[in-house]
ROZAVEX-265363 format. One line per field, with one value per residue (C-alpha): y, x, z. Coordinates in Angstrom, 2 decimals, decimal comma. Last residue first. Layout:
N
Y = [Y / ...]
X = [X / ...]
Z = [Z / ...]
***
This chain:
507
Y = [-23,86 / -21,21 / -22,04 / -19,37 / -21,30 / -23,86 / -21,03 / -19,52 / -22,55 / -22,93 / -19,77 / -20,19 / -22,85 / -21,17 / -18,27 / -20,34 / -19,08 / -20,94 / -18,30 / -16,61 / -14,43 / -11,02 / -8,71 / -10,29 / -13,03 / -15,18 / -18,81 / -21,09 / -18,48 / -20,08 / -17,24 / -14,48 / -11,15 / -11,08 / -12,97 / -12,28 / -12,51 / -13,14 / -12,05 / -14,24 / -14,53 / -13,15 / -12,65 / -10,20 / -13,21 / -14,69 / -11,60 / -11,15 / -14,66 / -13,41 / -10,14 / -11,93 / -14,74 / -11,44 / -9,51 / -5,68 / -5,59 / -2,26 / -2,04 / 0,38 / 2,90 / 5,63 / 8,29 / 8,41 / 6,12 / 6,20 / 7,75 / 4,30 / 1,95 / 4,35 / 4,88 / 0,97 / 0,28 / 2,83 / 1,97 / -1,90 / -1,17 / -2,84 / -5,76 / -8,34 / -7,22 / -9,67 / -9,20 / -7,30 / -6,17 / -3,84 / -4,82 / -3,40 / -3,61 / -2,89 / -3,63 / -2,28 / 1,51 / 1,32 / -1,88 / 0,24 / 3,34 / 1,32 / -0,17 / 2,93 / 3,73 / 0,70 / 0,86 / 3,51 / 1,97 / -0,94 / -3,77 / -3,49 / -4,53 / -6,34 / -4,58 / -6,14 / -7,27 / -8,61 / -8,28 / -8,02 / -7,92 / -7,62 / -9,46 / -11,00 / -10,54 / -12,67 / -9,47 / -8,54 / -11,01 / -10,39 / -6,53 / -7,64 / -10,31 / -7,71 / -4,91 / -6,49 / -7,91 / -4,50 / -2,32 / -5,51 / -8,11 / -10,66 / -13,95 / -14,78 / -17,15 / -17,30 / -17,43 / -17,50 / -17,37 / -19,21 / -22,43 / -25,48 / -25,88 / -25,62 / -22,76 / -22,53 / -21,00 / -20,19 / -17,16 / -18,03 / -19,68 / -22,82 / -23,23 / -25,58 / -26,98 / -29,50 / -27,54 / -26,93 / -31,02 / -30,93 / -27,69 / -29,16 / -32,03 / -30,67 / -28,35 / -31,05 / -29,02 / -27,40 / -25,10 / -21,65 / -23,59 / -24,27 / -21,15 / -19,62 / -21,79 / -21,06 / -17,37 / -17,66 / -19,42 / -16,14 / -14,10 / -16,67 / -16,48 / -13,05 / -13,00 / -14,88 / -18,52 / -21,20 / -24,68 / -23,88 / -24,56 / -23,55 / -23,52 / -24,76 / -23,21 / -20,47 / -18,94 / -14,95 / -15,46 / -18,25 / -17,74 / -19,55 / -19,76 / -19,01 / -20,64 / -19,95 / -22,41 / -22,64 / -19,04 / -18,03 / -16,66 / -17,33 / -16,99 / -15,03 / -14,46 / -15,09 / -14,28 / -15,25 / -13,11 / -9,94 / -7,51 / -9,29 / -8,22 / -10,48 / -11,06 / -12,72 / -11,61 / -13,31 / -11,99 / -13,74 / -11,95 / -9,22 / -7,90 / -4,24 / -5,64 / -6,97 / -3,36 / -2,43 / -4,24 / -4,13 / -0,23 / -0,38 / -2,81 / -0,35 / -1,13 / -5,14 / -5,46 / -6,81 / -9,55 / -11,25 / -13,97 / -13,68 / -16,82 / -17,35 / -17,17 / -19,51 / -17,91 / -18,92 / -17,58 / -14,11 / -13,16 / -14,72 / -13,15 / -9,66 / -10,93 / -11,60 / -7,98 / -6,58 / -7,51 / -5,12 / -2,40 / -2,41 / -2,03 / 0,41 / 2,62 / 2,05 / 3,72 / 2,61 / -0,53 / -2,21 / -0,36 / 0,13 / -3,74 / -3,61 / -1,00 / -2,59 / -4,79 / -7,94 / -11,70 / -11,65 / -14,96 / -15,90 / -18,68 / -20,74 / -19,73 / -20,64 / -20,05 / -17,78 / -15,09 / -16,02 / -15,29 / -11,44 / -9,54 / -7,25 / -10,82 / -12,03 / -9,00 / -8,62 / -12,28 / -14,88 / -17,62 / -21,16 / -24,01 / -26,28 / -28,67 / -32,49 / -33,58 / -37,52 / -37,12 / -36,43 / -33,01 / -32,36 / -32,38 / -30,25 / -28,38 / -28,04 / -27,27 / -24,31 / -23,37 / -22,78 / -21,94 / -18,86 / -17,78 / -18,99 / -17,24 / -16,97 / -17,27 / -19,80 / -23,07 / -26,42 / -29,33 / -31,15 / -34,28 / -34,72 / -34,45 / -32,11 / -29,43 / -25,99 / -25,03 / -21,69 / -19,19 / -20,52 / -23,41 / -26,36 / -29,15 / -30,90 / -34,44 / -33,67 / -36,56 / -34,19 / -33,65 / -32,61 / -29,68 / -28,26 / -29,42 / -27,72 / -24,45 / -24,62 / -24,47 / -21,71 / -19,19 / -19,76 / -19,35 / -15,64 / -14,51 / -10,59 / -8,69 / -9,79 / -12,60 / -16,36 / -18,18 / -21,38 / -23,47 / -26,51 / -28,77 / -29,80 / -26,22 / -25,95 / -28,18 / -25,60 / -28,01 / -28,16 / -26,03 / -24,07 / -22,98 / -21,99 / -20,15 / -17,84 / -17,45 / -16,86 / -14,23 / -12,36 / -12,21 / -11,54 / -8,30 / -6,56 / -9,89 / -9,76 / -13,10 / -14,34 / -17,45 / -18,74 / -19,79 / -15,99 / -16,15 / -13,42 / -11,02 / -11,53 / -10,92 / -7,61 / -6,76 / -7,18 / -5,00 / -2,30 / -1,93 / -1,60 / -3,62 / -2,24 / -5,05 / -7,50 / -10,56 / -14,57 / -16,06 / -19,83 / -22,56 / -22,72 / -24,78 / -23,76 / -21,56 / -19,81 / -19,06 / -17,79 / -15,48 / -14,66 / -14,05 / -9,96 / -9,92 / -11,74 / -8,38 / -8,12 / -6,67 / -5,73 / -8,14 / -7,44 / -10,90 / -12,82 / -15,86 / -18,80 / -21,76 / -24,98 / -27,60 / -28,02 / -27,37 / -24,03 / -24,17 / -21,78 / -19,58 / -18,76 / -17,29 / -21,39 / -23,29 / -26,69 / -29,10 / -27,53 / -29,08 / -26,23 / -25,98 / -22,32 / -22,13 / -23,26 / -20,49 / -17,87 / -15,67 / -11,86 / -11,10 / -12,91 / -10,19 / -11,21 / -10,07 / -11,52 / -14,90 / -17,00 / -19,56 / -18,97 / -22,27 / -24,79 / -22,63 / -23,25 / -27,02 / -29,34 / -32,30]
X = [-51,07 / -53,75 / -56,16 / -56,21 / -56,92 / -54,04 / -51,62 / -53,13 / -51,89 / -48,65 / -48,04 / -49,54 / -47,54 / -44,29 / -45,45 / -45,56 / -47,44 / -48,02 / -49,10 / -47,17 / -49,90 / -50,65 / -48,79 / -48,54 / -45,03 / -45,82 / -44,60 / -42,95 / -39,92 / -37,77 / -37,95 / -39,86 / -39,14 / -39,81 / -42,80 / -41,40 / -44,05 / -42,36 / -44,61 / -44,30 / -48,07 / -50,25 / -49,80 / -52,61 / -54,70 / -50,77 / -50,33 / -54,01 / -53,34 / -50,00 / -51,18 / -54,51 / -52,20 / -50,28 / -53,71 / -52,59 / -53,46 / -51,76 / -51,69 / -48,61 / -49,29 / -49,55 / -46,34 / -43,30 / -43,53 / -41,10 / -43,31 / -45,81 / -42,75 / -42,93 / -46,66 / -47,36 / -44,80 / -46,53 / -50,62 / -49,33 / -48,29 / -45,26 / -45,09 / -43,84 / -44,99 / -43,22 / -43,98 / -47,54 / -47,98 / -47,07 / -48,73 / -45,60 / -46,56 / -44,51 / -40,98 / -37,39 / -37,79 / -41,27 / -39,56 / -36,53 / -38,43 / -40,43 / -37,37 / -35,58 / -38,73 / -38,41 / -34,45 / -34,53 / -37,20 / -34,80 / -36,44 / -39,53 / -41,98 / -41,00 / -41,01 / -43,68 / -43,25 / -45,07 / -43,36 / -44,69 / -42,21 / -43,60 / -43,25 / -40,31 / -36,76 / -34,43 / -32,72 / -35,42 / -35,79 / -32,20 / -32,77 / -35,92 / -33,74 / -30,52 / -32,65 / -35,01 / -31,31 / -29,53 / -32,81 / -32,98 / -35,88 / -34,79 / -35,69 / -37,22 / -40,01 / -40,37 / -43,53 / -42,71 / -45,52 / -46,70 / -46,83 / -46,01 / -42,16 / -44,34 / -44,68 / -42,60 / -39,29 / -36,89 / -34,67 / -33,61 / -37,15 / -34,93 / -31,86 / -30,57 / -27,42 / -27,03 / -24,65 / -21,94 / -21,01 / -19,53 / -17,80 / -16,34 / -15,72 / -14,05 / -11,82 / -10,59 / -9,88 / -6,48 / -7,19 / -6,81 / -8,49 / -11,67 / -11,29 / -11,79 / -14,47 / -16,56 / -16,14 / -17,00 / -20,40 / -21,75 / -21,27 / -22,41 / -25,47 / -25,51 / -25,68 / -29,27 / -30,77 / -29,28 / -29,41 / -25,37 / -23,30 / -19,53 / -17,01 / -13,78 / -9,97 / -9,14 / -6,28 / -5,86 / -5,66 / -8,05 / -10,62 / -14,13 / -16,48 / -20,03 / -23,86 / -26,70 / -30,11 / -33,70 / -35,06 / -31,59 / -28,32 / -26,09 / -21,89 / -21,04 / -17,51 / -16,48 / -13,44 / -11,15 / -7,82 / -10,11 / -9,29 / -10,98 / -13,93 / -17,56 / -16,25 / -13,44 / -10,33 / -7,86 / -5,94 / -3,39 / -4,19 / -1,32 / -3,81 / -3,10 / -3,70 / -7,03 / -8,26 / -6,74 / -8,67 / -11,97 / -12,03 / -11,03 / -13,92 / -16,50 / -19,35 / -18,51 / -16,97 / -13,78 / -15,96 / -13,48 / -11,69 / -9,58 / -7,55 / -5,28 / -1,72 / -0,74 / -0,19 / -3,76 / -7,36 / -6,09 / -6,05 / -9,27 / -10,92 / -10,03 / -10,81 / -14,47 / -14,66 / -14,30 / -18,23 / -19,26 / -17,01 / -19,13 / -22,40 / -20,82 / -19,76 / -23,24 / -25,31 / -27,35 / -26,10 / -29,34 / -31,97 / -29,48 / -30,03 / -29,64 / -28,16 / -25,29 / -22,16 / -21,43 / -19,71 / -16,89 / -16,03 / -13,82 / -10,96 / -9,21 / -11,45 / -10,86 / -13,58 / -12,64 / -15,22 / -18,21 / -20,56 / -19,66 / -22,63 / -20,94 / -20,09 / -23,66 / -25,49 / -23,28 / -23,97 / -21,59 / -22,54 / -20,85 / -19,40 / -17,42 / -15,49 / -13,65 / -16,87 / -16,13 / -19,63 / -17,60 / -16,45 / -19,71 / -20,77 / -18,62 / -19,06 / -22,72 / -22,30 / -19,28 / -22,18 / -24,70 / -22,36 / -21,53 / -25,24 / -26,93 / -25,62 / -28,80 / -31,06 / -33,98 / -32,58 / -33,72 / -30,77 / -30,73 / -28,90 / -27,25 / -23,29 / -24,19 / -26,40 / -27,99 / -31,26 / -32,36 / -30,47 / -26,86 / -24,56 / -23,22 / -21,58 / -19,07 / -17,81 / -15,21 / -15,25 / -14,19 / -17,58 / -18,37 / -16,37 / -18,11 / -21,59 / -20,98 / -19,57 / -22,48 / -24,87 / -22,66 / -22,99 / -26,67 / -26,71 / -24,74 / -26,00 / -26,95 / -25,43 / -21,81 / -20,35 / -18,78 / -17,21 / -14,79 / -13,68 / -11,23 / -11,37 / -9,29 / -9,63 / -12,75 / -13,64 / -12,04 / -11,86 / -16,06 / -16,00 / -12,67 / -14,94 / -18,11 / -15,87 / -14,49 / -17,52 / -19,22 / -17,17 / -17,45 / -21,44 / -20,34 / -18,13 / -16,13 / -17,36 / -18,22 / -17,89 / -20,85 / -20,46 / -23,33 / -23,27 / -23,91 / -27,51 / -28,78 / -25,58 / -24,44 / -27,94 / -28,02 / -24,92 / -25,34 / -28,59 / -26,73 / -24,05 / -26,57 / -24,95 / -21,93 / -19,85 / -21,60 / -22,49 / -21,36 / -23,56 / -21,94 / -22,95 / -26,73 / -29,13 / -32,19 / -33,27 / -30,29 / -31,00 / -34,34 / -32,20 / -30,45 / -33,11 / -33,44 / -29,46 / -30,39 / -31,78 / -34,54 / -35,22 / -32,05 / -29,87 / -28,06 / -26,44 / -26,58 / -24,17 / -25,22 / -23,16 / -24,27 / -23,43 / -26,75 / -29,05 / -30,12 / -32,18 / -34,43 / -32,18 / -31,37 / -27,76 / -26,69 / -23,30 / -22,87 / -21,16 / -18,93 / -17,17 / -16,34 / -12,40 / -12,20 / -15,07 / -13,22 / -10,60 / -13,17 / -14,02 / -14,37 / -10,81 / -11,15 / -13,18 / -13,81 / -12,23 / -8,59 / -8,64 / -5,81 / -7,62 / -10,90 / -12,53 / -10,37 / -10,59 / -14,28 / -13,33 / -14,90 / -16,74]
Z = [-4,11 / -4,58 / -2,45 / -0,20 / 2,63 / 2,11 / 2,31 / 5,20 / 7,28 / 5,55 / 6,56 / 10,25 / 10,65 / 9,44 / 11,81 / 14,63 / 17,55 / 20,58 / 23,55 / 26,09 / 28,56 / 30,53 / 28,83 / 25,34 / 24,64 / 21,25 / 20,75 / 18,41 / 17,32 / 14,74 / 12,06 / 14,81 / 12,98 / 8,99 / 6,91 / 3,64 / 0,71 / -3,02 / -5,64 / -9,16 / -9,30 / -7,05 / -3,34 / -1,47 / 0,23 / 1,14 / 3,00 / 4,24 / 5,88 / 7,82 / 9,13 / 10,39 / 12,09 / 13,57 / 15,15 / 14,91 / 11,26 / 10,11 / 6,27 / 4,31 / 1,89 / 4,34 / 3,08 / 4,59 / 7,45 / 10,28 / 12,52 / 12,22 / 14,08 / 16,95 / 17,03 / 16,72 / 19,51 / 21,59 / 20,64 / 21,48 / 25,24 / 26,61 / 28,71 / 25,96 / 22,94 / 20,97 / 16,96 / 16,21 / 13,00 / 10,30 / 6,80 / 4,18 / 0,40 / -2,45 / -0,06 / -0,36 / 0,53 / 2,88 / 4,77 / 5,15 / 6,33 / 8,58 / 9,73 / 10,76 / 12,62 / 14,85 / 15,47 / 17,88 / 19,95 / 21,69 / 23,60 / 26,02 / 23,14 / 20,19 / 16,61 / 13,44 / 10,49 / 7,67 / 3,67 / -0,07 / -2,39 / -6,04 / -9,24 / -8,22 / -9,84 / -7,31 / -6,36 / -4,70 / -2,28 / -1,63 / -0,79 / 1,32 / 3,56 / 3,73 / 4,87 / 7,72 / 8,55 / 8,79 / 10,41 / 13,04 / 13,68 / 10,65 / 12,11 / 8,65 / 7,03 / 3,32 / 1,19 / -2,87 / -5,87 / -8,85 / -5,72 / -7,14 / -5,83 / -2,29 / -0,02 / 3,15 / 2,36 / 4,63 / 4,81 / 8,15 / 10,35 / 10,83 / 9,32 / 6,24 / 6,14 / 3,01 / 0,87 / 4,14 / 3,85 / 0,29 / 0,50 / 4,27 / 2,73 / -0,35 / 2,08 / 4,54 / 7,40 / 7,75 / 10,69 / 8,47 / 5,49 / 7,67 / 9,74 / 6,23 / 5,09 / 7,76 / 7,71 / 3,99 / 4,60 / 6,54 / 3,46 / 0,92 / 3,31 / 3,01 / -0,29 / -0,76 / 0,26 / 2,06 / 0,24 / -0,73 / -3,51 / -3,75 / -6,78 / -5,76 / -4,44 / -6,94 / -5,19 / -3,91 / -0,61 / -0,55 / -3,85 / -3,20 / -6,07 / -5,99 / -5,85 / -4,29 / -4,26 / -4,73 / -4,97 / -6,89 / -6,47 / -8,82 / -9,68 / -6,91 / -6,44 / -3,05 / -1,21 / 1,52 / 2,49 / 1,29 / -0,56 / -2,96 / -1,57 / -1,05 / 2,67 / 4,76 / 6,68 / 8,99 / 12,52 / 14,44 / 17,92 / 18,80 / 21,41 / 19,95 / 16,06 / 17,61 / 19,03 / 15,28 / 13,01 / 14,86 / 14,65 / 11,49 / 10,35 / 12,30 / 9,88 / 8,22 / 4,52 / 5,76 / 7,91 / 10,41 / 11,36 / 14,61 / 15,61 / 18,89 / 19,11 / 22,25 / 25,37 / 26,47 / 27,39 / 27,48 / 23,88 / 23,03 / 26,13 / 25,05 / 21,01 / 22,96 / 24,69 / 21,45 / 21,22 / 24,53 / 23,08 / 19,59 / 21,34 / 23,72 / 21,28 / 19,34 / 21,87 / 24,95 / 25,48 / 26,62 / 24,98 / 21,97 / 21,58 / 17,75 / 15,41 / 12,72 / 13,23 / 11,11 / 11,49 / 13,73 / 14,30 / 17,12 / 17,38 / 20,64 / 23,05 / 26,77 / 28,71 / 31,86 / 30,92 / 28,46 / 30,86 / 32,44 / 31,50 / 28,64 / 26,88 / 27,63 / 26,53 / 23,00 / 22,37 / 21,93 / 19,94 / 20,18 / 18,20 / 20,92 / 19,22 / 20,57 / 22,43 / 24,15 / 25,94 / 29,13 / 27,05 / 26,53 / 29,94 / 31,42 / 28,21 / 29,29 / 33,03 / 32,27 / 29,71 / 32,50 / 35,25 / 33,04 / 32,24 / 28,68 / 25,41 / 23,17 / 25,65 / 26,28 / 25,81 / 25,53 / 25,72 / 22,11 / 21,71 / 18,38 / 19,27 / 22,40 / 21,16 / 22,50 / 20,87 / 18,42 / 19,79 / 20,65 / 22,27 / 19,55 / 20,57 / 18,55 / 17,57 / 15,23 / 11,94 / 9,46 / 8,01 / 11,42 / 11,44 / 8,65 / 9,62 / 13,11 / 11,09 / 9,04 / 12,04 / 13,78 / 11,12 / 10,31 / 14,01 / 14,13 / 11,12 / 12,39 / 15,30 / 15,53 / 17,42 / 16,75 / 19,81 / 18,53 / 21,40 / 20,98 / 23,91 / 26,88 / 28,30 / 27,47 / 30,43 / 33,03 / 35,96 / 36,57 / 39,53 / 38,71 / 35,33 / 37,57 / 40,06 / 37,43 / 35,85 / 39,02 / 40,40 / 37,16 / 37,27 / 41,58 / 40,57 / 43,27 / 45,62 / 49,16 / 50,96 / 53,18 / 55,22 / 56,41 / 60,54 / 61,73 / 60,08 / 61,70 / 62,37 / 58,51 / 57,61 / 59,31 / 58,03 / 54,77 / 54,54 / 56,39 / 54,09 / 51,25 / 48,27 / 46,23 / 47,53 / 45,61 / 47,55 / 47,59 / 49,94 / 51,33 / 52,60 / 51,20 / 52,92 / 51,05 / 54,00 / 53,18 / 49,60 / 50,44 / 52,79 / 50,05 / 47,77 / 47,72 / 46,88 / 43,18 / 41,93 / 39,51 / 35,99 / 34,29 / 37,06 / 40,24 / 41,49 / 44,65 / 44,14 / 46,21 / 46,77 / 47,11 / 50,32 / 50,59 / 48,33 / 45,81 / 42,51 / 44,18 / 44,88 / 41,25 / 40,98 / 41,76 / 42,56 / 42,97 / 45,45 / 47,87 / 50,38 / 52,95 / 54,01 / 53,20 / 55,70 / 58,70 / 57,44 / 57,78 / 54,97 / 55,37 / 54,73 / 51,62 / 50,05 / 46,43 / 43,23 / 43,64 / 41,94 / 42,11 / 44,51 / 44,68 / 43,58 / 45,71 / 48,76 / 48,41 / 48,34 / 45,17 / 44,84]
***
């Protein structure tokens, strides 16, 4: 158990003028942003979310027991004050930033776990968890103990803790390394989303490399344009830089949009920068020798050297892509290259280019969490380049998130694929007819099917698939469940696959 005074000293964002010294004294055992979560001796901090804002809980907080309200500044004056004169026993301390507040409190809380462990944070719109898995496998096959933090499940050695972002909330992850690092964890393998670096929760973890693995158009509803998109990742070489006065790691995609931009915000931190990517430019390289429905295949040149010829289970070039990050912070940190090689083959990742029909099957059904222009692209250019018959692909948009993007991925799945059947995805709170529209006007000509119903989109796929075709089923990968307006329902589209597979007999 910790004193407030404990975890606030050095940090300047908060009015300490309002805090009394009895208070400074408080034993404080947790800290919560959801006042439901809160006991006594906790701390609440009220924060302003997308959706909500944490300041209309406080007094739920209070009845909870809560010791202390932590408050943004910015909140009506009035508000604050009539709480401060009703409930003159809290202590309320006005913060410049409470997201920031609680990162930094969070990490005093649980004595800066990361601290004693080696932190790698890996960004970038697309390949972020196929990044991460092979990076755990990597590490692993040098005997690191790691935990793993992203979209698909958070990980301590092989436990799974359920997640439900891709970068939980700072006294989240300060929780799970505390715990980690009690569990004898040596690695932290994490993903840092765009959202959760512009929304304060990767601050005050100390990183000791970042992975920069692509930039292209997603989550313009949040950012708004691609400036901000691209400031709200540079924010993670920012934390690499102050986390420590040792030289920290950047490794980075030469080939990714915005390269120079990258290159010189991290030339200006003075952060040991390394590049990777299918360019022999490049400090590590590929050259693809096959890529194939069952496996891909290419040798790995380190600054210039031949090092070994590389297999991997994952499908298509951007997979060799996302492999080559790995392998350079492998040679940069002196990992045992043939077991890392040897240990990378065997990852596998749900609902990533994954294939759910049978060796016996005369044609190919993969899965795909592509739900961006740039992945819907990358997944339907690799399918092609494995010589099919025809490509025939499902996908859909989700509701409430960015409507740029939906056109342009009409117009890629119109470009790349034979047939296109548009579908639902997500659609959260918004209204079908609009997502429909939007994804429609990027249509050239009307080739394509609409089936609104998804498991109807999926079956008159695999109807449609004749011999040699390769269906993608793009947009949920992992995904187990379906968000509509008024419900969350189990959907699976792997299931469903497999499902429609057996109904069209022809596996």
């Amino acid at each position: 158990m910790k004193y407030f005074k404990d975890l606030i000293k050095g940090y300047d964002n908060l009015n300490t003028k309002e805090i009394p010294k009895e208070s400074l004294k408080l034993e404080i055992k947790s800290i919560a942003y959801n006042s439901k979560l809160v006991k006594k001796n906790y701390i609440f901090v009220a924060i302003k979310g997308l959706k909500d804002d944490g300041h209309k809980y406080i007094e739920s907080a209070i009845k909870n027991k809560a010791s202390i309200i932590i408050y943004d500044i910015s909140a009506d004056k009035n508000f604050i004050k009539n709480l401060k004169e009703k409930y003159k026993n809290v202590c309320f301390v006005g913060s410049k930033n409470p997201r920031e507040t609680l990162a930094y409190i969070a990490s005093k809380l649980y004595d800066e776990p990361t601290k004693k462990m080696h932190s790698i944070a890996i960004t970038g719109t697309n390949g972020k968890t196929t990044t991460s898995y092979l990076l755990k496998a990597a590490l692993e096959s040098n005997k690191n103990k790691t935990a793993l933090i992203g979209t698909i499940k958070n990980m301590i050695g092989k436990s799974e803790i359920k997640t439900n972002l891709t970068t939980p909330e700072s006294i989240d992850l300060e929780s799970i390394f505390d715990k980690a690092y009690k569990k004898n964890v040596s690695h932290i393998v994490m993903e840092g989303s765009s959202q959760a670096l512009d929304m304060d929760r990767c601050d005050y973890i100390n990183y000791d490399a970042a992975i920069f693995t692509n930039l292209t158009e997603d989550h313009l509803d949040y950012h708004i344009d691609m400036k901000n998109y691209l400031k709200a990742k540079l924010k993670l070489f920012s934390l690499l830089k102050q986390s420590s006065k040792k030289k920290k790691l950047a490794i980075i995609n030469i080939n990714t949009d915005y390269f120079k931009e990258i290159k010189n915000y991290i030339k200006k931190l003075d952060l040991k920068m390394v590049t990777y990517g299918l360019n022999e430019k490049a400090d590590y390289y590929a050259k693809i020798i096959t890529l194939n429905s069952k496996y891909s295949e290419y040798e790995f040149y380190a600054k210039g050297k031949f090092i070994s010829k590389v297999k991997l289970s994952l499908l298509g070039e951007f997979n060799v892509v996302n492999s080559l990050s790995v392998l350079a912070y492998a040679y940069e940190y002196k990992l045992d290259i043939e077991k890392v090689i040897k240990s990378i083959k065997k990852v596998q990742v749900s609902g990533r280019f994954e294939i759910v029909s049978g060796e016996k099957c005369p044609f190919i059904v993969a899965v795909d969490y592509s739900h961006t222009p740039d992945s819907l692209e990358n997944i339907l250019v690799e399918s092609r380049k494995l010589k099919p018959n025809r490509v025939i692909v499902v996908f859909g948009c989700g509701g409430d998130r960015d409507r740029k993007k939906r056109p342009i991925m009409a117009s890629i799945a119109e470009k790349y694929a034979d047939i296109s059947i548009l579908t639902t995805d997500n659609q959260r709170t918004e209204s079908i007819e609009q997502i429909m529209s939007d994804i429609e006007s990027g249509f050239n000509n009307s080739n394509y099917k609409k089936i609104i119903d998804r498991k109807e989109a999926i079956f008159e796929a695999v109807k449609e698939a004749k011999e040699n075709d390769i269906v993608i089923i793009a947009g949920k990968g992992h995904e187990t469940y379906q968000i509509f307006p008024d419900k969350t329902i189990h959907f699976d589209d792997k299931e469903v696959a497999r499902e429609a597979l057996i109904k069209a007999n022809k596996c």
